[in-house]
MIDO-821108 format. One record per residue (C-alpha): residue number from 1; residue in one letter; x, y negated, z negated. Coordinates in Angstrom, 3 decimals. Layout:
! residues N
<dovex i="NUM" aa="A" xx="X" yy="Y" zz="Z"/>
...
//
This chain:
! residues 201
<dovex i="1" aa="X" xx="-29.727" yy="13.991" zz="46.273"/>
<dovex i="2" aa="X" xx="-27.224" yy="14.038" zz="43.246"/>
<dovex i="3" aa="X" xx="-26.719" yy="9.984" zz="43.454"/>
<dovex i="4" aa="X" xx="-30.786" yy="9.463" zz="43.834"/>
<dovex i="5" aa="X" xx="-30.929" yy="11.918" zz="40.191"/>
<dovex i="6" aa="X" xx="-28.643" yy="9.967" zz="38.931"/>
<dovex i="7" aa="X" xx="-30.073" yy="6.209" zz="39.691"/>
<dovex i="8" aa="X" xx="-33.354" yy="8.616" zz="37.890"/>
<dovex i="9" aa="X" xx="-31.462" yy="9.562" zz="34.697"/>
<dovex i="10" aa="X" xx="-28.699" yy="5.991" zz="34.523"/>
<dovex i="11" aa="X" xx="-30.796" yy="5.121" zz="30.929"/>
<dovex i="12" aa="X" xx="-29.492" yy="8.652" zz="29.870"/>
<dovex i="13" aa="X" xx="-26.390" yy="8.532" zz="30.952"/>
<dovex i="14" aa="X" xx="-26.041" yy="5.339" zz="29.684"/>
<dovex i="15" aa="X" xx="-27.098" yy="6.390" zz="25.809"/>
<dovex i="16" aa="X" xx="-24.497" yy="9.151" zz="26.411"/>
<dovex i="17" aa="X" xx="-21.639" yy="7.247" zz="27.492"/>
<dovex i="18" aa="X" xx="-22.278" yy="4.088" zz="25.146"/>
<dovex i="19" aa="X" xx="-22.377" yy="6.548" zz="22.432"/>
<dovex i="20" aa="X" xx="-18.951" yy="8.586" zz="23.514"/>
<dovex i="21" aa="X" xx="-17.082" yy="5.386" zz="24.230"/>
<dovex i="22" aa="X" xx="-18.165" yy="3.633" zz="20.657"/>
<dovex i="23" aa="X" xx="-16.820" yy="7.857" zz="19.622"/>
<dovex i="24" aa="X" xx="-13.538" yy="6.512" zz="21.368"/>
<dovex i="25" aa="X" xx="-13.280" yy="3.274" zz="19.852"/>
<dovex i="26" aa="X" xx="-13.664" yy="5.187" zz="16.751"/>
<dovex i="27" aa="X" xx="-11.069" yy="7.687" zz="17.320"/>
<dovex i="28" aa="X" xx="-8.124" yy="4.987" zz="17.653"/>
<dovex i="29" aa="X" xx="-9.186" yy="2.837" zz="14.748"/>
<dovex i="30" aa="X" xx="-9.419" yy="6.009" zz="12.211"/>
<dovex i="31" aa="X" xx="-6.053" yy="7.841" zz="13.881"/>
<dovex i="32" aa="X" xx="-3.636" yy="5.295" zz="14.310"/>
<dovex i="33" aa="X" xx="-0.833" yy="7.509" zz="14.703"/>
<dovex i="34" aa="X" xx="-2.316" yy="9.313" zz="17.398"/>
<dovex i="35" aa="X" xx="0.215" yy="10.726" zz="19.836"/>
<dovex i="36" aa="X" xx="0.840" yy="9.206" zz="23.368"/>
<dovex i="37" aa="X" xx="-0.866" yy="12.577" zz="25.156"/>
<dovex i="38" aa="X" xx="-4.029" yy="11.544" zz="22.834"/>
<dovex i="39" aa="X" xx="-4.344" yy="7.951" zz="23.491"/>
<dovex i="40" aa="X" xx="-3.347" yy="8.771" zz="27.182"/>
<dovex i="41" aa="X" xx="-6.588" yy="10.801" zz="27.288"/>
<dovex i="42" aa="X" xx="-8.711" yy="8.592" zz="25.771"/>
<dovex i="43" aa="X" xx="-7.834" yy="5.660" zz="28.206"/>
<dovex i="44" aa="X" xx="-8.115" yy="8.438" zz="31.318"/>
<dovex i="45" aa="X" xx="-11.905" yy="9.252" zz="29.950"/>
<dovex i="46" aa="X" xx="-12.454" yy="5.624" zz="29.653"/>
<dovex i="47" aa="X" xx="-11.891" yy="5.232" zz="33.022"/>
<dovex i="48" aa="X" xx="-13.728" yy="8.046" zz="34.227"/>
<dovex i="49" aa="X" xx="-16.743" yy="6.825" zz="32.094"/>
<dovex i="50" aa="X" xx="-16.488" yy="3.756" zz="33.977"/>
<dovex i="51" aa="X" xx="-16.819" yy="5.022" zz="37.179"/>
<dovex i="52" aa="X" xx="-19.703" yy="7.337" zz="36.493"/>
<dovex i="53" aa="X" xx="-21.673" yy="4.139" zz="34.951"/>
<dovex i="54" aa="X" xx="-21.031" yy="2.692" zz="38.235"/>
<dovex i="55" aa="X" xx="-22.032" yy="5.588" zz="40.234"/>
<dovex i="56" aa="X" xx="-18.840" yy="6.189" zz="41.944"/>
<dovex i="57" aa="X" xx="-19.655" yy="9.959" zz="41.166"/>
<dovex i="58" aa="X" xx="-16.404" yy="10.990" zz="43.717"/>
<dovex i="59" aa="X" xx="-14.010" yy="8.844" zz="41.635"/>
<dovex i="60" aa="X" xx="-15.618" yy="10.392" zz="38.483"/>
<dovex i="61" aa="X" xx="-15.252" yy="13.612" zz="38.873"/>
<dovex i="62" aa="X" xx="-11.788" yy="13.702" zz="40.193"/>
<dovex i="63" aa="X" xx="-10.700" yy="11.576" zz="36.598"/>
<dovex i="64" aa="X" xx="-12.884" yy="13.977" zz="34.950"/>
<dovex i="65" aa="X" xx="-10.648" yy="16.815" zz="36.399"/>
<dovex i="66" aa="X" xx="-7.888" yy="14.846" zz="35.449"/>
<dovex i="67" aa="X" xx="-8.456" yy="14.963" zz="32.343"/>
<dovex i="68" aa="X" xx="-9.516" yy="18.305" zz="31.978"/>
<dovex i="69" aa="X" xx="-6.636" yy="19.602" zz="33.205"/>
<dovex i="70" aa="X" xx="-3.677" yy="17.553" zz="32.075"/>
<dovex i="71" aa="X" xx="-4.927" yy="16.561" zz="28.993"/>
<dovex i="72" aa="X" xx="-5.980" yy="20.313" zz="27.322"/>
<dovex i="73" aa="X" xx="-6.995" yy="20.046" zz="23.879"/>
<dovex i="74" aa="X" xx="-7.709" yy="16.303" zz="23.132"/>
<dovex i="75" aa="X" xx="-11.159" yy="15.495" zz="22.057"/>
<dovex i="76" aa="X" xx="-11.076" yy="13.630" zz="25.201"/>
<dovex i="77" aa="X" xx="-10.760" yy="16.460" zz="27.660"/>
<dovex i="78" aa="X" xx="-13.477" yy="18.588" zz="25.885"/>
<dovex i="79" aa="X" xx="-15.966" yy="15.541" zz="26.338"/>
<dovex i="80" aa="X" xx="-14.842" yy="15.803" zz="29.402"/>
<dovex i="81" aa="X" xx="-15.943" yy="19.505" zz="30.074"/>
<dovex i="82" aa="X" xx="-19.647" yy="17.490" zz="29.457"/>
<dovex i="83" aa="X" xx="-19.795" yy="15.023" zz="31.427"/>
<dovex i="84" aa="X" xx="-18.737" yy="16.809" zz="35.017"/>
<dovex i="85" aa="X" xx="-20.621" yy="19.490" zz="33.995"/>
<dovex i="86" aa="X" xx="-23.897" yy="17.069" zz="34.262"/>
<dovex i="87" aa="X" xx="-22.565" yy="16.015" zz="37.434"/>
<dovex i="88" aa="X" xx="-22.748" yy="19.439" zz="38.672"/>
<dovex i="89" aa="X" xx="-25.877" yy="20.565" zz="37.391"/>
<dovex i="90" aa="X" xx="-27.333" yy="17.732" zz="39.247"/>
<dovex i="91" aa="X" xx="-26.156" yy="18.736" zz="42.339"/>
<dovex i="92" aa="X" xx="-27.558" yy="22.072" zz="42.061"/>
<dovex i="93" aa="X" xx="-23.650" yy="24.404" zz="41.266"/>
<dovex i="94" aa="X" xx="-25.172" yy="25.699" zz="38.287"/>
<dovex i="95" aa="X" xx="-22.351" yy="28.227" zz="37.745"/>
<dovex i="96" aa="X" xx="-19.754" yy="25.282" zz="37.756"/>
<dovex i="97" aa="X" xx="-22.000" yy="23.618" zz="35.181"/>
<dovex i="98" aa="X" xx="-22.608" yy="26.392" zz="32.784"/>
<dovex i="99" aa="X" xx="-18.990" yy="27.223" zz="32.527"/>
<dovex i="100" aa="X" xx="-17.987" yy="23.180" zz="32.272"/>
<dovex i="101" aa="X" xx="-20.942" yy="23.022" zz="29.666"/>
<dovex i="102" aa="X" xx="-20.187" yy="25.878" zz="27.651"/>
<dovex i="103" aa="X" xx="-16.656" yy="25.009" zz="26.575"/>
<dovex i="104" aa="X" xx="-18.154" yy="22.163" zz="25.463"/>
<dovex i="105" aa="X" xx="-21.028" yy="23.435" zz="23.247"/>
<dovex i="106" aa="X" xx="-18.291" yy="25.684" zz="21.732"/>
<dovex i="107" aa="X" xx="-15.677" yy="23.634" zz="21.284"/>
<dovex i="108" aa="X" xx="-17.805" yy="20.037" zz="20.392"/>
<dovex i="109" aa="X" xx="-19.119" yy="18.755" zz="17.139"/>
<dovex i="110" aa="X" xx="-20.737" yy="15.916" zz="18.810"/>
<dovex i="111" aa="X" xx="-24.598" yy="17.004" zz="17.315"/>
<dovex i="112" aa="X" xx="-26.457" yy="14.508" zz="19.663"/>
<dovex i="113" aa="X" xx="-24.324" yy="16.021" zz="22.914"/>
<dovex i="114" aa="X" xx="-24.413" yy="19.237" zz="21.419"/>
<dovex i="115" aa="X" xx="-28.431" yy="18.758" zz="21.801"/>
<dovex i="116" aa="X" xx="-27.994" yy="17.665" zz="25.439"/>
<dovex i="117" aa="X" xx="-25.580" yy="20.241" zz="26.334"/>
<dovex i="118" aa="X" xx="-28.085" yy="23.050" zz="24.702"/>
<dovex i="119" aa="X" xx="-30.738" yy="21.746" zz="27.158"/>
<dovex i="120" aa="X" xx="-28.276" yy="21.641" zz="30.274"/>
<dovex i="121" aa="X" xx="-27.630" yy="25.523" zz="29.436"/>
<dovex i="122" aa="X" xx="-30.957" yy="26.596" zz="28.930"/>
<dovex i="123" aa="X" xx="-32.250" yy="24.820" zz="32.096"/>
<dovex i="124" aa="X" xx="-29.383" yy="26.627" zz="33.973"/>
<dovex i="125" aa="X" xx="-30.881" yy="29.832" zz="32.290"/>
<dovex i="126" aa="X" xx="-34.754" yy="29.211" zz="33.621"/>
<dovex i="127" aa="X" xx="-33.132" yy="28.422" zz="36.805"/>
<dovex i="128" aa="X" xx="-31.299" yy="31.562" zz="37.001"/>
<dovex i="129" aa="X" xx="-34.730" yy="33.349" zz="35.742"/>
<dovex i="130" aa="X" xx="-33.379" yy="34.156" zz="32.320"/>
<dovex i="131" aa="X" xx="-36.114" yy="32.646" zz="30.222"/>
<dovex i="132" aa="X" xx="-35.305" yy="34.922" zz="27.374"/>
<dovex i="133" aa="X" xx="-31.649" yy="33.300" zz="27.645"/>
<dovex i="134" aa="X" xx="-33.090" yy="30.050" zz="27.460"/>
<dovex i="135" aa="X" xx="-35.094" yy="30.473" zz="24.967"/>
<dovex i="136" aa="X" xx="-32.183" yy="31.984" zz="22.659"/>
<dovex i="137" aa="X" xx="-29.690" yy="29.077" zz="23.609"/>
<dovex i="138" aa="X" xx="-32.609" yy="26.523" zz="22.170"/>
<dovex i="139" aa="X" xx="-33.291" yy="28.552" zz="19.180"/>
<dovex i="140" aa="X" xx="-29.405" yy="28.727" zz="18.255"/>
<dovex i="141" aa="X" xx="-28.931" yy="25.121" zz="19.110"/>
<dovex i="142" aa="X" xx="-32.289" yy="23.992" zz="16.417"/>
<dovex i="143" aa="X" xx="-30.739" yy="25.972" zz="13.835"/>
<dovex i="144" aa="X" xx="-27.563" yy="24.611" zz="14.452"/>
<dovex i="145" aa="X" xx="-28.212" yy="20.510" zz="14.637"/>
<dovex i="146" aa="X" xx="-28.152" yy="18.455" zz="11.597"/>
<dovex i="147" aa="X" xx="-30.338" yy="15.863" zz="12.908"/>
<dovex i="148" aa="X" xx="-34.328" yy="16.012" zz="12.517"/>
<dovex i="149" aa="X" xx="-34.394" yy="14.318" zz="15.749"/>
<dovex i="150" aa="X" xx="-32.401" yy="16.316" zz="17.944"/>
<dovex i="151" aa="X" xx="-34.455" yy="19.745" zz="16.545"/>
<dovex i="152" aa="X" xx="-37.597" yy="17.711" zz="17.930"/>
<dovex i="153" aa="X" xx="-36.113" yy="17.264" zz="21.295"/>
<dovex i="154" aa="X" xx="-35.266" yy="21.037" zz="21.359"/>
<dovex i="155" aa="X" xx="-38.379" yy="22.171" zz="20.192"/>
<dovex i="156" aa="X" xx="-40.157" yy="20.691" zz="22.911"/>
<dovex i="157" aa="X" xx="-37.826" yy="21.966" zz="25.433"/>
<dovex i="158" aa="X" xx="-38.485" yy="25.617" zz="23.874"/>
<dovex i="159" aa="X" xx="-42.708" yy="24.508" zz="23.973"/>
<dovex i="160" aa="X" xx="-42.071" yy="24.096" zz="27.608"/>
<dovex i="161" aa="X" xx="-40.663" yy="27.581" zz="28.226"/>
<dovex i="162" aa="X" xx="-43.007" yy="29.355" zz="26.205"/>
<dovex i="163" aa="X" xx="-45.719" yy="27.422" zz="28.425"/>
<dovex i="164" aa="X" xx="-44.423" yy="28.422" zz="31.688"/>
<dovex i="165" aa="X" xx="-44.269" yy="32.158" zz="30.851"/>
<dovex i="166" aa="X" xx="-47.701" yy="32.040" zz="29.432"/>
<dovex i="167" aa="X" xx="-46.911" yy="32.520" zz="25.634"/>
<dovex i="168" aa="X" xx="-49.191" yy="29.861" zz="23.962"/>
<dovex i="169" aa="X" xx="-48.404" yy="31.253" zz="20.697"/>
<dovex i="170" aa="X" xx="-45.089" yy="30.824" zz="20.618"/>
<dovex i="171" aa="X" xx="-45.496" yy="27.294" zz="22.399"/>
<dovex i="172" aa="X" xx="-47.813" yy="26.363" zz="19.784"/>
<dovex i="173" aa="X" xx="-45.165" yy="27.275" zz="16.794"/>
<dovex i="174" aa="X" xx="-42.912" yy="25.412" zz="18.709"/>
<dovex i="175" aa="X" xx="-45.202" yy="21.912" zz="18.436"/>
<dovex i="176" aa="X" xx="-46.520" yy="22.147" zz="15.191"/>
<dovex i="177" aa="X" xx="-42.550" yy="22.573" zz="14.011"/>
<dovex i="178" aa="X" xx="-42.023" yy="19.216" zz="15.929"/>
<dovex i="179" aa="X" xx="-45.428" yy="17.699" zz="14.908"/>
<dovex i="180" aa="X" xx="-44.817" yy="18.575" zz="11.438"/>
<dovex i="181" aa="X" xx="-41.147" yy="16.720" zz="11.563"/>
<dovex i="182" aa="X" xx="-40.735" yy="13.585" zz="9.580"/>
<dovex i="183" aa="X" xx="-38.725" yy="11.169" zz="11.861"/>
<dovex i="184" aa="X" xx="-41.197" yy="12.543" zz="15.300"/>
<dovex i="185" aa="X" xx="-41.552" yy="9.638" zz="17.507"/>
<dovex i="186" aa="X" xx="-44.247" yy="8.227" zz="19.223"/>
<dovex i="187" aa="X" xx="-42.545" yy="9.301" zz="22.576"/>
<dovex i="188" aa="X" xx="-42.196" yy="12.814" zz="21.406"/>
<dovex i="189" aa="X" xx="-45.553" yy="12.992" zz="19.778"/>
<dovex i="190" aa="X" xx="-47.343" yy="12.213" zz="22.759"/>
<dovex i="191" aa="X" xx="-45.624" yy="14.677" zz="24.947"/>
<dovex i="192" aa="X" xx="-46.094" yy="17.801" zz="22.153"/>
<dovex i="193" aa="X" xx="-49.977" yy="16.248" zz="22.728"/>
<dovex i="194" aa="X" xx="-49.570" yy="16.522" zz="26.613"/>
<dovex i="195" aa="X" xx="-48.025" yy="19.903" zz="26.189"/>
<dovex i="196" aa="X" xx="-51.422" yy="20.855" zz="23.880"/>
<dovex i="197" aa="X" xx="-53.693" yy="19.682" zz="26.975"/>
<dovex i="198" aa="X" xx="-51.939" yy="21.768" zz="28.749"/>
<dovex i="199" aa="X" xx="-52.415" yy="24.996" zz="26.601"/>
<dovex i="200" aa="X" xx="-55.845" yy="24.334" zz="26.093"/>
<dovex i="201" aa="X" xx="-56.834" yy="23.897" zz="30.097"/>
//
């Protein structure tokens, strides 16, 4: 079940590790005098990248744990926190997740993870019938974001919410903040007008 969700999700996955390895590439060009343990890290993620591109989810998360644990501190092993946290949300150990997730969102400054991470938690929330949770974890995370873009992804996440708990109002708010945006794309436009058929039915 978790390797059929993620052949479903690879273009994800793929925008999220393109965009942490061109973060890594990055990170040695600006820093050359990282230390060993640093570059050591980097490489280790690298790897485990790799093998979750590839699918080889058993490889992955044993590097990711790797990392994690013998590389504390490094920018690499609090990506890592992310990216094995996905892998367990999609295989349904929510608690794993949310505390792999968490010390990400807390410790990250990545804003487009940050966005994915805030939606990872506040599924985990719904899942564990804590819409009110949910709710507050997207609210916190569109204040927080930089990016015009990433508030519309989280606004339609929070329309969603307010939909399946019956609160049109609030679901409504929630759209015309994201149809109101500047840089909304077609993609996201069309599903805050899908949302509104389904308010109106």
């Amino acid at each position: 079940q978790a390797q059929a969700h993620f052949e479903d999700n690879k273009s994800f996955y793929a925008k999220i590790i393109t965009g942490a390895l061109v973060a890594l590439l990055g990170f040695f060009i600006l820093n050359k005098k990282n230390s060993e343990h640093n570059v050591n890290a980097s490489v280790s993620l690298g790897q485990a990248l790799v093998a979750l591109e590839q699918s080889d989810l058993s490889n992955a998360k044993f590097q990711l744990e790797t990392v994690i644990d013998d590389y504390s501190g490094t920018p690499s092993s609090i990506n890592a926190n992310y990216f094995l946290g996905k892998i367990y949300f999609d295989e349904g150990d929510y608690p794993k997740s949310k505390k792999l997730i968490s010390t990400f969102y807390k410790k990250s400054s990545n804003d487009m993870m940050l966005t994915a991470s805030a939606q990872l938690l506040a599924e985990i929330e719904v899942q564990n019938s804590n819409n009110p949770g949910a709710i507050e974890i997207l609210k916190k995370a569109i204040r927080s974001t930089a990016l015009e873009s990433q508030k519309n992804v989280l606004s339609l996440s929070q329309a969603k919410i307010f939909i399946s708990i019956g609160d049109d109002k609030k679901a409504l708010a929630s759209i015309d903040l994201l149809l109101a945006s500047s840089t909304v794309s077609s993609a996201q436009k069309q599903a805050a007008e899908e949302l509104l058929g389904k308010i109106a039915s």
